[in-house]
N, C-alpha and C positions, 0 to 999 in steps of 0.2 A: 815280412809280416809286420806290420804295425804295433809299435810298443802297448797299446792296451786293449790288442785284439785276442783271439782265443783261435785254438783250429774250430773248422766246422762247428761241431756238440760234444759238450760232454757225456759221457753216458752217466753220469747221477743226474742230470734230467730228462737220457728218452730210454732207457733199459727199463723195460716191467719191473716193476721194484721186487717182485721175489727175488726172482734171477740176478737183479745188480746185488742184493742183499747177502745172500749166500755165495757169488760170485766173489763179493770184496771180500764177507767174515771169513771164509774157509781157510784161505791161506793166513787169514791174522788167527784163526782159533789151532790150527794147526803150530804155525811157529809159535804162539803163545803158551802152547801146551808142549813145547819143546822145551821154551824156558823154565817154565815151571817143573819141567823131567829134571832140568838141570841139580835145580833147587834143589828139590829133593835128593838127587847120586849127590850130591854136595855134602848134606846132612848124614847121610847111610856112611858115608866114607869118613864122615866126621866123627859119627857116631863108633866104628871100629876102633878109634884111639883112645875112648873113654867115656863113659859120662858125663864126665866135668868139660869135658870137649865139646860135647853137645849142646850141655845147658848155655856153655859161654857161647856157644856162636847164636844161641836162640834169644840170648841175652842181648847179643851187638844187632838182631832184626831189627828194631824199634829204629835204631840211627841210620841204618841201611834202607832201611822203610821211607824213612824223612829225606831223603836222598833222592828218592824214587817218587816221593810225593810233589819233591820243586821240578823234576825231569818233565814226569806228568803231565801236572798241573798247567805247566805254562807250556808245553805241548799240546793240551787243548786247548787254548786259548789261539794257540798259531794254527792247529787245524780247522776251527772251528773259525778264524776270521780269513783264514788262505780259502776256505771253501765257499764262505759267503761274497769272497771278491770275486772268485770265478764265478759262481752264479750271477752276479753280477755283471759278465764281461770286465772285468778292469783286471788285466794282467800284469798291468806294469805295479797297481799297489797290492796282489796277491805273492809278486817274487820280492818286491821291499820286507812282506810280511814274514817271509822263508829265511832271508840275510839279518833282518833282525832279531829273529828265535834264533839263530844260530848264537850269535855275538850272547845274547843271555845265559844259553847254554857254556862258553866257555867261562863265564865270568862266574856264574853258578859254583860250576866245578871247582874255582883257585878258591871259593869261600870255604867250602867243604874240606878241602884238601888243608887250610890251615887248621881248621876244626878240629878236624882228626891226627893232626899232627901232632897238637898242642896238648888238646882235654880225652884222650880215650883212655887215661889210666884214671881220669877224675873221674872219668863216667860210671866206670867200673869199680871204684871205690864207692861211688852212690846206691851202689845195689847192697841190698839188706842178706845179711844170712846165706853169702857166699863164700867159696872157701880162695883160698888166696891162690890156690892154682886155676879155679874160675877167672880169677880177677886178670892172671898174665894170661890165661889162655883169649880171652876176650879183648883186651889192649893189644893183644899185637893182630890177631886177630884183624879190627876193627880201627885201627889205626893206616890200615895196608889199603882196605880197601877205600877210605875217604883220603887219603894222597893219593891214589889212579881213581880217583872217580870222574877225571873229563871224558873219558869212553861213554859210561853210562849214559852220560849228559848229552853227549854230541850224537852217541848212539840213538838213542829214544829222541832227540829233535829231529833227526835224520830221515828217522820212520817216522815221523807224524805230518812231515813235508811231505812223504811220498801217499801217505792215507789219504792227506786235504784235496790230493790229485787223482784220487782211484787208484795207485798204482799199488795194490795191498800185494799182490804177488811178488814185486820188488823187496815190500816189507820181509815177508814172512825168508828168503830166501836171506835177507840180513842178518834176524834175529836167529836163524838156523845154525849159522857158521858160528855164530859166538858160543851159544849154549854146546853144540855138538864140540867146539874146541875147549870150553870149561869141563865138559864131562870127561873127553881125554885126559887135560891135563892133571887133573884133581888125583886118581892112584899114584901118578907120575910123581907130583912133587910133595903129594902127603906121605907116601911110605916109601918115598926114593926109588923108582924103579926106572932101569934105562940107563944106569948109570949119574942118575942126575942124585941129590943129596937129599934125604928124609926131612922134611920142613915142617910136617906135621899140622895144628893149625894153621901158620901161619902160609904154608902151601895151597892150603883151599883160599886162600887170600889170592895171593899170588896167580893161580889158574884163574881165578875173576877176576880180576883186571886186564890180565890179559887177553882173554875171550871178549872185554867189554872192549879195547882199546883196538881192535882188529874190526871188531863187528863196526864201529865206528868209523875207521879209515874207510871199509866199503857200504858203507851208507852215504858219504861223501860222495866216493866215485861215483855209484850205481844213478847217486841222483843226477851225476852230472849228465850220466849216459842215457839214462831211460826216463826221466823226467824232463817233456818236452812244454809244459807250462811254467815251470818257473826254474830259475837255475842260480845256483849259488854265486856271488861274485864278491871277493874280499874287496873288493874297493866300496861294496853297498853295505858292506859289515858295521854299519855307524851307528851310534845310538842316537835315534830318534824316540825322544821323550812322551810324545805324542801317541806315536805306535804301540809303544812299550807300554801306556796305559790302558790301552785300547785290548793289549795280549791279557795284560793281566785283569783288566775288566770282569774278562771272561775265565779266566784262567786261577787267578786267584781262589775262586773260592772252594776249586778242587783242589788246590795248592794244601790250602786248611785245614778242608776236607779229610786226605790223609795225613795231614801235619797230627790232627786229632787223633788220624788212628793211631799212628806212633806212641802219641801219648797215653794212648790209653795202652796198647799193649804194653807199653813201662809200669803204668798202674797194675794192669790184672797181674803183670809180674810180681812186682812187689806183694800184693794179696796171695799169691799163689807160693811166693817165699814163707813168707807166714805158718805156713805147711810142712815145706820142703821143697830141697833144689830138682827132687824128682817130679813135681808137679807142674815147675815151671819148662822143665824137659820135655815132660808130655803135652805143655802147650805150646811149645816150640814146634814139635812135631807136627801138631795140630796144625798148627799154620801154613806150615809146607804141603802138605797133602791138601788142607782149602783150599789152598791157592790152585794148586792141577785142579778142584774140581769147580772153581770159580774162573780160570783162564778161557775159556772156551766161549764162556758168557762175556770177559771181558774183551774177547774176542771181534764179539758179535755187536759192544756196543764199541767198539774203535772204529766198526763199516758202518753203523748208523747215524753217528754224529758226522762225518760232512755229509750224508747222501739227504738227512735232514735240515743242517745248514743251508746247502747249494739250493733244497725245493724251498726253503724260505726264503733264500733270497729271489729264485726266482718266481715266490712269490705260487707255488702249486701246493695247493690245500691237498690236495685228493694222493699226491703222493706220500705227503708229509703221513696224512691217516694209514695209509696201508703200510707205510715202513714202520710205525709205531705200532700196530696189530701183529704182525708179523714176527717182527723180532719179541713180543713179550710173551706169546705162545710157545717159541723155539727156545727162549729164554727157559721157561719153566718144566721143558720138558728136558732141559739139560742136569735142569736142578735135582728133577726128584730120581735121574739117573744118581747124583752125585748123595744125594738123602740113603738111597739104597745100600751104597758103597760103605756109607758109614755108620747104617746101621744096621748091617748083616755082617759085614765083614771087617770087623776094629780091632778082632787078635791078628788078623793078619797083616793088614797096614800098620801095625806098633811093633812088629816082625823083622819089619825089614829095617828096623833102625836099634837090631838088636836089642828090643827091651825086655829087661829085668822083670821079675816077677811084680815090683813095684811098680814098674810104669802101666806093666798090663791092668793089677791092680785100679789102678788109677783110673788109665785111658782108656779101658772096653766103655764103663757107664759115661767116659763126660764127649766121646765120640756121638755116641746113642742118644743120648741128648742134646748135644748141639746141634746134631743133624736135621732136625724137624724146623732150622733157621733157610736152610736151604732154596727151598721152591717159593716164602716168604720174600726171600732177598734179592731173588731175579724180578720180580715185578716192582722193588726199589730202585735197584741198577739201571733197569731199563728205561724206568722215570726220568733218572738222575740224568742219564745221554740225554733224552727230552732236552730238559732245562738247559741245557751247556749249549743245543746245537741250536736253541732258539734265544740265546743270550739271557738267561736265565740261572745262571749257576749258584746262587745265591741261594736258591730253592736246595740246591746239594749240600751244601752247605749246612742251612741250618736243619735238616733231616739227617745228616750227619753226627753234629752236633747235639741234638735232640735223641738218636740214637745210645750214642756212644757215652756223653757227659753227663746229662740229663736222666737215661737210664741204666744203661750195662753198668759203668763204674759203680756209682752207687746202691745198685743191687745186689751185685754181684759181693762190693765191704757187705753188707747187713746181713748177704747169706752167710757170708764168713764167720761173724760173729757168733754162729751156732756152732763152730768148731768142726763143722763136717762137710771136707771138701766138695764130696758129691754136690750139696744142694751150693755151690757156686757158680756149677754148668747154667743152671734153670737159667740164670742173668739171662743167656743168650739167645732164647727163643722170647723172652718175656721183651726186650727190648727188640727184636725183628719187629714183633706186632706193633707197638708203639710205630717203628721206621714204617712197615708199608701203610699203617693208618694215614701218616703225614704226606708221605711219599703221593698217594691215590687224592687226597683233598690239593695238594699241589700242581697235579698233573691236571686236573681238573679246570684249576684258574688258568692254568698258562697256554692251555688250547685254544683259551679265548684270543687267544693273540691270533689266529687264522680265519676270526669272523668275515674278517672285510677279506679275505683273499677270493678269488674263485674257485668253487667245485670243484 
């Protein structure tokens, strides 16, 4: 086969786009909601060792977040320009684009790993109106997991290689084994059982890295095996300067993107400290459980962005429009499932992480209230895949940004300042509307970019 030929078709340009669409998302919404299972037996099993257990590991999310925000980030950027090369036909610059996400991905990780080597008792000294067994339980904590964070890193570029290629089925059976091997191991080496030694926090460390560092080694192989458009080759692992801006072009601005969210959930931290350590517990919580009922959606836009990359590149309007119709209907039908969850049933998800009369206190009304952000935020999401797969991420960015900085943080202080938690939740649905107002006047302009294509 000739170095920048392709086989026959791809099918993200002749599969009916429902059936490629649900075809790719299923198995990414599937093992995405595995990960997110994970999270959560994570939290519940952290949650058994104590409170202070909890808050500190809800405490080290924000740096674990930012972690996950460079993985990401610059994994769309390699999926989104590996899928416009194949629409393109040029294979030989869509497998350059696979070897030089990789090489990112490890460099990524030693940055992180010094990071957390270094500053995680500083970090945890910066937190306000913690108690000092917060402070170790979170340093060691979060120290553990950014020294093994090259899993992560190699893990999520692995699968974003195997997405930009349609192969989501390969993804989701990657992302399986790690989560399913972190859920094991987590009773194992938190409360010693098996003979192995009671680690406590720093065992729910320890079970994550080594689920990431596994799930990683077979994301390697798997691509070498079942991905037959581009293939890994360490002698192509070079840094090309030119590429690398070309990843992060696109890539960057989801990089940001969640860089901000990190920062903000350090902010609502700190406001929610203000309170108390049980506030920021129940936001802790909160996040684990979004996430299972936001993974599904994030699922759905990991199959959207190449299948709407590859129709721009190759340049078909008419698919581009039905994959955007499609997924933002399925999108919001997942949401007001996830709306219902939590706001029918919020003593029972606060349940399972063991909570105290406090956090129920607490977490029944700011569940019930955040919840109405839900069905709001799938029709941003699905925006946002838009702009990424049409080289546009810029538009995420500052919708992100305008969300997050502009509104939640500083609504969310001024509600504070009435002294009464409850009216802090309101931030969150007040700043959706702001996001999908932006989000809809965005999507708007960028569509113009398929004028000149054909029907």
């Amino acid at each position: 086969m000739p170095a920048n030929s392709l086989p026959a078709e791809n099918k993200m340009g002749t599969m009916p786009v429902k059936k490629l669409i649900f075809q790719m998302a299923l198995p990414l919404i599937f093992s995405m909601m595995i990960q997110a299972l994970y999270n959560i037996v994570d939290s519940v099993f952290v949650s058994r060792i104590s409170e202070d257990a909890l808050t500190a590991v809800s405490l080290a999310f924000p740096i674990q977040n930012l972690m996950i925000a460079f993985a990401t980030g610059t994994g769309v950027g390699i999926n989104a320009l590996l899928s416009r090369r194949l629409g393109e036909q040029n294979r030989e610059q869509a497998e350059k684009v696979a070897n030089v996400g990789l090489l990112l991905a490890v460099c990524t990780a030693a940055v992180f790993a010094l990071l957390g080597g270094f500053f995680s008792h500083t970090y945890f000294a910066l937190q306000k109106g913690i108690s000092p067994l917060i402070a170790q339980y979170g340093a060691e904590y979060l120290s553990i997991v950014c020294i093994g964070s090259l899993g992560i890193f190699v893990e999520i570029t692995s699968e974003r290689i195997l997405q930009g290629t349609g192969r989501t089925l390969v993804t989701m059976f990657i992302q399986c084994t790690g989560a399913l091997l972190n859920i094991i191991l987590d009773p194992i080496l938190i409360f010693g059982l098996l003979g192995f030694p009671a680690m406590g926090v720093r065992g729910a460390a320890v079970a994550t890295i080594i689920g990431q560092l596994i799930a990683a080694a077979l994301g390697i192989v798997l691509n070498q095996l079942h991905n037959t458009d581009v293939r890994i080759h360490l002698s192509k692992m070079r840094f090309d300067f030119e590429l690398i801006g070309q990843i992060y072009a696109i890539g960057f601005p989801s990089i940001l993107m969640n860089a901000i969210g990190s920062f903000t959930t350090y902010l609502m931290n700190q406001i929610l400290l203000t309170f108390s350590s049980t506030a920021a517990a129940v936001y802790g919580v909160f996040f684990k459980l979004n996430s299972f009922v936001f993974m599904p959606l994030f699922g759905l836009n990991n199959a959207v962005v190449p299948i709407v990359a590859y129709n721009f590149g190759a340049r078909n309007r008419g698919r581009i429009h039905q994959a955007i119709r499609i997924s933002m209907v399925t999108a919001v039908g997942i949401m007001v499932l996830g709306w219902a969850a939590f706001f029918f049933l919020p003593a029972r998800l606060l349940s399972l992480f063991d909570a105290s009369a406090a956090m129920l206190a607490i977490g029944i009304p700011a569940f019930r209230i955040t919840s109405f952000t839900f069905p709001l935020a799938a029709v941003s999401i699905v925006a946002g895949s838009v702009f990424q797969a049409l080289g546009k991420s810029i538009y995420s960015m500052l919708v992100s940004m305008g969300r997050q900085l502009l509104v939640l943080i500083p609504v969310a202080y001024l509600f504070s300042l009435t002294g009464v938690l409850q009216n802090v939740w309101f931030a969150f649905p007040i700043a959706e509307v702001v996001c999908l107002t932006i989000s809809l006047l965005f999507l708007r302009r960028v569509l113009h970019l398929l004028d000149g294509f054909p029907q």
